[in-house]
KOLMARFI-348008 format. One record per residue (C-alpha): residue number from 0; residue in three letters; x, y, z. Coordinates in steps of 0.5 Angstrom, whole numbers, plus 500, padded with zeros to 3 digits. Each point is the difference from the previous one (the first is absolute). Example, Ala and Ser with C-alpha at 12.3 -4.5 7.8 and 13.67 -1.06 7.14 Angstrom:
<sites>
pos,code,east,north,up
0,ALA,525,491,516
1,SER,502,507,498
</sites>
This chain:
<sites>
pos,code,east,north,up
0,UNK,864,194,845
1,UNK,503,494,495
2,UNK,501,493,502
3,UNK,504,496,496
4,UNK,498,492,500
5,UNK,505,495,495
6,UNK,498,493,499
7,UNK,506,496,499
8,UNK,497,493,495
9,UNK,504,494,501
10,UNK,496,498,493
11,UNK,496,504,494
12,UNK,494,497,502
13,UNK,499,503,507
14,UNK,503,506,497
15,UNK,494,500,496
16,UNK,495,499,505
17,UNK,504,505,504
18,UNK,498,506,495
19,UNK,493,498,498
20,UNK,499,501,508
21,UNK,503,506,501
22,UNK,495,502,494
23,UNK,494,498,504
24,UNK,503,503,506
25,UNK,502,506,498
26,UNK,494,505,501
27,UNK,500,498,508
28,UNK,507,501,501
29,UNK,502,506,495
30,UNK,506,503,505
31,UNK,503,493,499
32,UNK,505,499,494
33,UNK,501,493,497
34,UNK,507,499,496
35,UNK,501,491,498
36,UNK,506,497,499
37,UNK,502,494,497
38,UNK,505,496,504
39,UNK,502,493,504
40,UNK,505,499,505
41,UNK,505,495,496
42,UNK,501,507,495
43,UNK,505,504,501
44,UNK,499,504,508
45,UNK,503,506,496
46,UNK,494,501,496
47,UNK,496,499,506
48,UNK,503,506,503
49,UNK,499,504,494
50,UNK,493,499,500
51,UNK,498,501,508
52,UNK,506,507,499
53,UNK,496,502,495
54,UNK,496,504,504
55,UNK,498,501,507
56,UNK,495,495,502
57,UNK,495,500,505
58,UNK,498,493,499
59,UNK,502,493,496
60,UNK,496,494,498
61,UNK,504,493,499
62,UNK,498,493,500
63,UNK,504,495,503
64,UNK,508,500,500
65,UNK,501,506,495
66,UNK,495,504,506
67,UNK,506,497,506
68,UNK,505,502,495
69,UNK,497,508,499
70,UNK,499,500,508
71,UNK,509,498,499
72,UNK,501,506,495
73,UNK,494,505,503
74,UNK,501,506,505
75,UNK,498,498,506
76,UNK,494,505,500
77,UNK,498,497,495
78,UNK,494,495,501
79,UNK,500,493,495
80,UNK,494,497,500
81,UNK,500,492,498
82,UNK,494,498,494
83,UNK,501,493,503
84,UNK,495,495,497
85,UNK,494,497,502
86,UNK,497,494,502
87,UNK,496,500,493
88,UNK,507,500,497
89,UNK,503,495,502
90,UNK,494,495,498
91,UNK,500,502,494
92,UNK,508,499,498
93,UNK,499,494,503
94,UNK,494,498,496
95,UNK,504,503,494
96,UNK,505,495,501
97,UNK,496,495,502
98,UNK,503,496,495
99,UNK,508,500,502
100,UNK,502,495,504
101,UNK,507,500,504
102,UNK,498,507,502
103,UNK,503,505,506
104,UNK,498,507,502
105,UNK,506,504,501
106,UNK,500,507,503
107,UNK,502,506,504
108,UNK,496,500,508
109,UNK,496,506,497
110,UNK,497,494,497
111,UNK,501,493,502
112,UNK,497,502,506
113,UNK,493,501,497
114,UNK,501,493,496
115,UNK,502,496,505
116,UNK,493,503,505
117,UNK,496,498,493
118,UNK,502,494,498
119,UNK,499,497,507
120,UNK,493,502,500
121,UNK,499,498,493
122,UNK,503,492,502
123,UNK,505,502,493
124,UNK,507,496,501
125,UNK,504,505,496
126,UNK,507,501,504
127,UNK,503,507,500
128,UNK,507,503,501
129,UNK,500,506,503
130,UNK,507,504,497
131,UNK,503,505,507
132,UNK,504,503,496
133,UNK,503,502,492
134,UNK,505,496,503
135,UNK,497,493,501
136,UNK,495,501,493
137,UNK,505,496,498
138,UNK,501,494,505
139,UNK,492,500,499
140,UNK,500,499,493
141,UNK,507,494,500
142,UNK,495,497,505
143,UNK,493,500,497
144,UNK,504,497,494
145,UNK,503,495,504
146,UNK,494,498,502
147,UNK,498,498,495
148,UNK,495,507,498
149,UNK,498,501,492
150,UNK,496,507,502
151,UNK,499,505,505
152,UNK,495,505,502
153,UNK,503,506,500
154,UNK,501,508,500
155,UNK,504,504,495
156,UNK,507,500,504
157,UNK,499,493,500
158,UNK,498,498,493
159,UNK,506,504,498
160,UNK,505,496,503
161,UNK,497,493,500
162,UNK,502,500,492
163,UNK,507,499,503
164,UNK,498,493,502
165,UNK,495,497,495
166,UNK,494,502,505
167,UNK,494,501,496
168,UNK,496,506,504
169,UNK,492,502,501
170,UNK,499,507,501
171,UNK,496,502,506
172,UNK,495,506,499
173,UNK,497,505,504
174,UNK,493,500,498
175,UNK,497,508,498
176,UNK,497,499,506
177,UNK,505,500,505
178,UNK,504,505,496
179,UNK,493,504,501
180,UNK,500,499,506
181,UNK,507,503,502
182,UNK,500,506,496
183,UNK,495,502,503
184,UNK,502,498,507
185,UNK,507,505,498
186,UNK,495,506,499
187,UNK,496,500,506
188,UNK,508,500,503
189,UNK,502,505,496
190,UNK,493,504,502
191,UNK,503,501,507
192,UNK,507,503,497
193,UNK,503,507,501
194,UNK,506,500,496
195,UNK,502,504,493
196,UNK,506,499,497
197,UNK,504,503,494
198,UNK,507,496,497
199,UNK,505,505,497
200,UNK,506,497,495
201,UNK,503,507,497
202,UNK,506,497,498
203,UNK,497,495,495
204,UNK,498,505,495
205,UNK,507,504,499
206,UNK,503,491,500
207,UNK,495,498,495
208,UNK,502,507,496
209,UNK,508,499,499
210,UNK,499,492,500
211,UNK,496,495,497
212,UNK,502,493,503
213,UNK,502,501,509
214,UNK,499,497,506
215,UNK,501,502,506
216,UNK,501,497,506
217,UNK,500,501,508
218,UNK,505,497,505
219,UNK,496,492,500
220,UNK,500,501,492
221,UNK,493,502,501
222,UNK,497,503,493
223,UNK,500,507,502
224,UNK,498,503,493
225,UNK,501,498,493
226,UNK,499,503,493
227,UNK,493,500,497
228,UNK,502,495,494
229,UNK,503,495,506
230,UNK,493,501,503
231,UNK,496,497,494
232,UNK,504,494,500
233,UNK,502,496,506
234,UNK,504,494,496
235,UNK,505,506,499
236,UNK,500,503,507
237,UNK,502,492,502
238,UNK,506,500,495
239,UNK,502,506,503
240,UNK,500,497,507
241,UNK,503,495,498
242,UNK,506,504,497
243,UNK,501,503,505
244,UNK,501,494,506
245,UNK,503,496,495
246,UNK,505,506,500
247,UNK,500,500,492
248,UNK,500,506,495
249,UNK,496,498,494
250,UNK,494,495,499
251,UNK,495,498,495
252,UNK,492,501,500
253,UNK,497,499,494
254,UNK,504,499,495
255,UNK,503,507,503
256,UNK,508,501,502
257,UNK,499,505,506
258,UNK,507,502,504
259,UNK,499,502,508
260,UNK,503,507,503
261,UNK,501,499,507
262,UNK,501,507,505
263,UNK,499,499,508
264,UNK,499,505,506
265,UNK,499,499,507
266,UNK,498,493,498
267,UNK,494,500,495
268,UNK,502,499,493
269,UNK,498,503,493
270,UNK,500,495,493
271,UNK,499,504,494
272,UNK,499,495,495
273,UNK,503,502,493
274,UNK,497,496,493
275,UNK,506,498,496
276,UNK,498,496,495
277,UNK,494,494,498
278,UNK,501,494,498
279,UNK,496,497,492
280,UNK,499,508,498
281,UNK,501,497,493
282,UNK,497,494,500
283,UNK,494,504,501
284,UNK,499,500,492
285,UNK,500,493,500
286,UNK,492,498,500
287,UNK,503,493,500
288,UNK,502,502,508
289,UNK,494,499,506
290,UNK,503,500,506
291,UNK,496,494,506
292,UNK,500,505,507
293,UNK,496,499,506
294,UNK,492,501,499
295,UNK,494,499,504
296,UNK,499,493,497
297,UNK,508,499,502
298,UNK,498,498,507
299,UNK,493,496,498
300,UNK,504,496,496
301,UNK,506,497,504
302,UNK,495,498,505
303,UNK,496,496,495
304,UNK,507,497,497
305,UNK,502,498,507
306,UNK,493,497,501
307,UNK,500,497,494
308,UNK,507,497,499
309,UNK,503,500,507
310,UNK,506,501,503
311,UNK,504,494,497
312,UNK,500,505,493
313,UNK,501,506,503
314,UNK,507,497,503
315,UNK,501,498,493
316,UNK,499,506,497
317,UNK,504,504,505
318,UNK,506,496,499
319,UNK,500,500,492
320,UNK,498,508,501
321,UNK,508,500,503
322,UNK,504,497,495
323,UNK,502,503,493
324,UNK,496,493,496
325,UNK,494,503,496
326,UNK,492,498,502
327,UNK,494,498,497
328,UNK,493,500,502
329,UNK,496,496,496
330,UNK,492,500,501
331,UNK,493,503,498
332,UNK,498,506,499
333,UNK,497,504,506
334,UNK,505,496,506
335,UNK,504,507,501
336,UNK,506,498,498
337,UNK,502,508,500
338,UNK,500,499,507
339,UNK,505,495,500
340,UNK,504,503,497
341,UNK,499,506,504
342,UNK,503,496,506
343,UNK,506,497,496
344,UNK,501,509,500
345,UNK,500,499,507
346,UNK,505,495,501
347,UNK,505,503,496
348,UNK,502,505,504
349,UNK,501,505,494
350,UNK,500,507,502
351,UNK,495,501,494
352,UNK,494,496,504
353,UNK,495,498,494
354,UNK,501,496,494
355,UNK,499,502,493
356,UNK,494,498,496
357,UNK,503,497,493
358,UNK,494,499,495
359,UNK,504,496,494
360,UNK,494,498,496
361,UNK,502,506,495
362,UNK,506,498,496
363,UNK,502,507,498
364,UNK,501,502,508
365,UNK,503,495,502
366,UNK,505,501,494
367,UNK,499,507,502
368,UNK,503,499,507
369,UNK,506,496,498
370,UNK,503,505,495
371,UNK,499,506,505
372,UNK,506,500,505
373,UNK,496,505,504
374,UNK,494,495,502
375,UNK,500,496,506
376,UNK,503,493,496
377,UNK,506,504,502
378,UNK,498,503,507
379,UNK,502,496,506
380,UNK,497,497,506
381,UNK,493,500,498
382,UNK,495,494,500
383,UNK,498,499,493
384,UNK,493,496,498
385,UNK,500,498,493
386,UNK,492,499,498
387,UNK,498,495,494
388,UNK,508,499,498
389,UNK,497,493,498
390,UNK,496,504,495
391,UNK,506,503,497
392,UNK,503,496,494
393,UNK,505,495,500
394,UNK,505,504,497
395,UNK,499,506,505
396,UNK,499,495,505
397,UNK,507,499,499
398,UNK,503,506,498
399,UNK,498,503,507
400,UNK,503,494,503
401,UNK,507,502,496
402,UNK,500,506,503
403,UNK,498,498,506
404,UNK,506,497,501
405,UNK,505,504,496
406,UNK,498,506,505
407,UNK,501,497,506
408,UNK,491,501,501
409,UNK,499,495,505
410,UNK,506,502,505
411,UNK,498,508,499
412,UNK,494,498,502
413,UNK,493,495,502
414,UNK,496,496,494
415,UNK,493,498,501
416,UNK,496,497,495
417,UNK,493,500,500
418,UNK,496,495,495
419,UNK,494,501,501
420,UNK,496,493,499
421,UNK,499,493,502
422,UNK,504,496,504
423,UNK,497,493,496
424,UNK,502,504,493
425,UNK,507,500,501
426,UNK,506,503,497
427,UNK,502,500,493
428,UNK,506,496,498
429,UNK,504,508,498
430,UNK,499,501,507
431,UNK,504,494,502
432,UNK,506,504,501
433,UNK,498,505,503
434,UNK,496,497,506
435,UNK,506,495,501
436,UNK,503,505,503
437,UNK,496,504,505
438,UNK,495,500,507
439,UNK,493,497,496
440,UNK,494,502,505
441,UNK,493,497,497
442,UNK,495,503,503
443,UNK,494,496,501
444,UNK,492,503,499
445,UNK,496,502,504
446,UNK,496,493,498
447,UNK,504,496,503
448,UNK,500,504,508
449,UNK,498,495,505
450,UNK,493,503,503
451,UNK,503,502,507
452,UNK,505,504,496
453,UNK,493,503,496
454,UNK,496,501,506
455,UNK,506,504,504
456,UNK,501,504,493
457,UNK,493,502,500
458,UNK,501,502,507
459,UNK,505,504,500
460,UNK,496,504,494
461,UNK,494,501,503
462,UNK,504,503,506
463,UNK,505,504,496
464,UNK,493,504,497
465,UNK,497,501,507
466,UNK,506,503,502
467,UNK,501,505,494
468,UNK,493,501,500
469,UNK,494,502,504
470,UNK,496,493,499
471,UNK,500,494,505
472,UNK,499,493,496
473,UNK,500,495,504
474,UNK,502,494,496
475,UNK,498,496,493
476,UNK,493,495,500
477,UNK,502,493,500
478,UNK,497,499,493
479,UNK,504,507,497
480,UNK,507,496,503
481,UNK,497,493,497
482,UNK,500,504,493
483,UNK,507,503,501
484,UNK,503,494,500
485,UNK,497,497,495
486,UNK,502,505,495
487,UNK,505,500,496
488,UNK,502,508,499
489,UNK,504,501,495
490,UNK,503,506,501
491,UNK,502,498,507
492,UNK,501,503,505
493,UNK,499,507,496
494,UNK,493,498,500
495,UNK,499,497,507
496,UNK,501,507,502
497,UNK,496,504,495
498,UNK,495,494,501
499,UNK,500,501,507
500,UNK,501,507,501
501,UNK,493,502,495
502,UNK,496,495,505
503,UNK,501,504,506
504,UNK,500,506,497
505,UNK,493,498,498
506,UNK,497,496,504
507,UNK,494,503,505
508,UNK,501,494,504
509,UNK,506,499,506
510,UNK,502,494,498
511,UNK,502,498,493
512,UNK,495,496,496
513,UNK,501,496,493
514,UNK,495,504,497
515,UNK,506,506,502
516,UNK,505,496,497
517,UNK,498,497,493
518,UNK,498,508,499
519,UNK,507,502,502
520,UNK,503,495,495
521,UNK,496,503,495
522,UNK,502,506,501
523,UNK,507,497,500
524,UNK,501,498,493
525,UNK,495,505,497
526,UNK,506,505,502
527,UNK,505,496,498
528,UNK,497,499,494
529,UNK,499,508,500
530,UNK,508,501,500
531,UNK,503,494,497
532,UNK,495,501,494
533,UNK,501,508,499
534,UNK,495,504,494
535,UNK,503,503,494
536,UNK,501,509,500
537,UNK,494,500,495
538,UNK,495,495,504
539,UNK,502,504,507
540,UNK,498,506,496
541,UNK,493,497,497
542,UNK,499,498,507
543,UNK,501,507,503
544,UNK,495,502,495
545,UNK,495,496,502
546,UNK,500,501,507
547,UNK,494,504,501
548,UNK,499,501,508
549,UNK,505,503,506
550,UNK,500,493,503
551,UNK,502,496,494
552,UNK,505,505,499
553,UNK,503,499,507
554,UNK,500,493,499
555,UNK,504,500,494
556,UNK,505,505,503
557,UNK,500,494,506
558,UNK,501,495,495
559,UNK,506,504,495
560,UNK,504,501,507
561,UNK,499,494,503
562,UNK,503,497,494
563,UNK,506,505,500
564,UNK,501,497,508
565,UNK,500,493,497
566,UNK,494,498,504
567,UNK,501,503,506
568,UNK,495,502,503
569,UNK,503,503,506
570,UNK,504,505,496
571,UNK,495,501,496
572,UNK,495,502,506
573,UNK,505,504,503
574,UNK,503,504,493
575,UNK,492,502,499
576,UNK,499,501,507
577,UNK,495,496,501
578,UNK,498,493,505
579,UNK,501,494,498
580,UNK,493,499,501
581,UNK,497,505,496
582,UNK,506,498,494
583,UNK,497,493,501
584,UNK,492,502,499
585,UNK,502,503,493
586,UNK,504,494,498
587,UNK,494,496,501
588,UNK,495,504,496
589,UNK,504,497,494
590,UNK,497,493,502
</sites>
């Protein structure tokens, strides 16, 4: 007999653990099949529900509000276990955070209960606010900003949230440990059952069959079942739905244009989607035309800005992103200035939700674009980011600005100019014209960051990688901190990550040291000098050649990816299929 357990992770890291364990386990419990999933409750329930009907469970494992909501969505024969956290957990966020002031714990009963026992045991005065329900998350948040409270210690739900209110968040983890311990515990339950069970969907195959794009949906508009193609992409699930409610009969996802049929019978309903056209087919030729989207470093980087630069800038950016005047972020290299631009897409509330990336520092394709009435100069509703237009010569300078008025450019569509330099250089007198006229945002470096701003950044880093991975780092030496402050990290905030992401990656130890430090900045420029200093055909060819070990020739193909990614060593990891860890140990050989 079979018995199936799912373990829902709130995050990446307790998903990680979860799998190792079950591993180890696996030969003392081989009547017992695992399954993982990666969901927290603020994502979309629907998605939950498709995951926890996938199969008939016997058994799932949670942690903290996820397991409260699986117990909500859950048949009622179904038993759900809480991971919950330990007293070892939560002295170590506490330590990790140890630096934060004006800092509240903000959580579902699961877990304040546990904090509240612990912190008066150990005398430590940190508050806690106890969220009853999703209803009142909200009036907890409004109140720890009311009360003056800059960070929190929270779990995935809360953390997902709290951006809304320019909360800065600590992520509380379950250590290996207690997740171990309740793996194991939900075996020796699963010892004692007796049930077996097989899940039947006939109609599935012969829907999927005649139609590539479905849903359907019960009585409650509760998914019953969709198509395989709207399984493997959730966004496109959620567009649907929305369609639906909202009673609308097309939407876009994707840059895709898609009409919705609606049939119904004795109360559910069927939506078979039907693909009618794609937005920027033609500009697809165009090498010029990148386009910023959401990404891993997405998120990262708007917690960063709001860190560094505050709320009073993001309310200025919010109100220039709405009007139809033309931006300019002005600042140096590495400071993520993509990102802004990112979020000015978001304001816009365009129906093709990214911007496009326009590189003018060739000439010819600038000209290219202007004369070709199928490019996006001459589209609507786009976010466009022109880099490197103060390179671009006076005459072109001017020509562009011509036919920006002539076609109406700025009224079709939302201009951001992206300069990138320092604030001290200043403008050229040519571009007095221009900047007369539009939103400037000067962007500060990451120089010029106060050293609580510094300290939290760091913070948010180290716990961002703890709960990606499966490595507990529980905080940066007070010389390491010293020598953050005083470099002056001349690729920004670029090589403060790069910086720190090699020291934890590499470090032996729980607590970053400067030793960790100095290394990872090494490593830092010598990549960005890898990928900004590129060799010629021929002296890659004679490299090639005189690679003489398996070894050196892995690291090279490391190194000719890496340069591909620009840098990016995640991407590159995950492209090669490797850790992070061991892509760093090849890296390092080259030193």
């Amino acid at each position: 007999m079979v018995l199936n357990m799912l373990i829902v992770s709130p995050y990446e890291g307790m998903q990680i653990y979860a799998e190792q364990i079950c591993k180890e386990i696996q030969e003392n419990y081989a009547h017992v099949h695992f399954f993982f999933a990666l969901f927290d409750r603020h994502e979309n329930e629907l998605e939950l529900e498709k995951i926890i009907n996938k199969r008939k469970y016997d058994l799932i494992v949670s942690r903290g509000g996820t397991a409260a909501l699986v117990r909500e969505k859950a048949q009622s024969n179904v038993k759900v276990i809480d991971v919950g956290i330990s007293q070892y957990d939560i002295l170590q966020i506490v330590h990790s955070a140890s630096r934060l002031r004006d800092l509240v714990f903000v959580g579902f009963p699961e877990l304040t209960k546990m904090v509240e026992k612990i912190m008066n045991e150990f005398q430590i005065s940190i508050p806690t606010y106890t969220i009853q329900s999703n209803t009142n998350l909200a009036t907890l948040l409004a109140k720890a900003k009311k009360n003056s409270y800059k960070s929190i210690i929270c779990d995935a739900t809360v953390e997902a949230y709290a951006k809304e209110y320019n909360l800065n968040t600590v992520f509380l983890v379950s250590s290996r440990e207690t997740i171990r311990t309740c793996i194991v515990q939900a075996c020796k339950i699963l010892d004692a059952k007796h049930e077996a069970s097989t899940k039947l969907q006939m109609y599935a195959h012969f829907l999927n069959a005649t139609n590539s794009f479905f849903v359907l949906l019960d009585p409650k508009n509760n998914v019953l079942e969709m198509s395989s193609k709207i399984k493997q992409d959730s966004g496109l699930l959620a567009k649907t739905k929305r369609a639906f409610t909202q009673q609308k009969a097309h939407f876009t996802y994707k840059n895709d244009y898609y009409e919705v049929k609606l049939s119904k019978f004795n109360g559910f309903s069927f939506l078979a989607l039907n693909k009618i056209k794609t937005w920027y087919e033609t500009n697809k030729e165009h090498p010029a035309v990148e386009y910023i989207e959401e990404n891993e470093k997405s998120e990262m980087f708007e917690d960063i800005h709001r860190i560094a630069y505050g709320s009073a800038f993001f309310n200025e950016l919010k109100s220039y992103s709405q009007d139809s005047i033309p931006i300019l972020l002005i600042g140096e290299k590495g400071l993520g200035k993509n990102y802004f631009a990112l979020q000015i897409s978001k304001q816009r509330y365009y129906k093709k939700n990214k911007a496009v990336l326009l590189d003018f520092s060739d000439q010819i394709l600038f000209k290219k674009l202007i004369s070709e009435e199928n490019s996006v100069f001459y589209d609507t509703d786009n976010v466009l980011v022109l880099h490197n237009f103060n390179k671009l010569p006076f005459s072109t300078q001017k020509e562009f600005l011509n036919f920006s008025n002539t076609t109406k450019l700025t009224r079709r569509n939302k201009l951001v100019f992206v300069f990138e330099q320092s604030i001290e250089v200043g403008v050229k007198k040519e571009l007095h014209q221009l900047i007369e006229q539009i939103h400037i945002l000067p962007i500060e470096p990451l120089r010029n960051i106060i050293g609580e701003s510094i300290a939290l950044i760091a913070t948010k880093l180290l716990n961002n990688y703890v709960k990606h991975n499966a490595k507990t780092i529980t905080g940066i030496s007070d010389l390491a901190f010293d020598f953050i402050l005083n470099q002056q990290w001349e690729e920004n905030f670029v090589q403060f990550i790069d910086a720190l992401d090699t020291a934890i990656a590499s470090t032996n130890n729980a607590e970053i040291g400067i030793l960790d430090l100095q290394e990872g900045l090494a490593h830092s420029r010598k990549t960005n000098y890898l990928y900004t200093h590129p060799s010629s055909e021929k002296q890659v060819q004679t490299n090639q050649l005189s690679l003489n070990t398996l070894r050196e020739q892995t690291r090279q193909i490391i190194l000719n990816t890496l340069f591909q990614n620009n840098g990016n060593k995640a991407k590159t990891a995950r492209q090669l299929q490797i850790s992070r860890a061991t892509l760093w140990r090849y890296l390092k050989e080259g030193k």
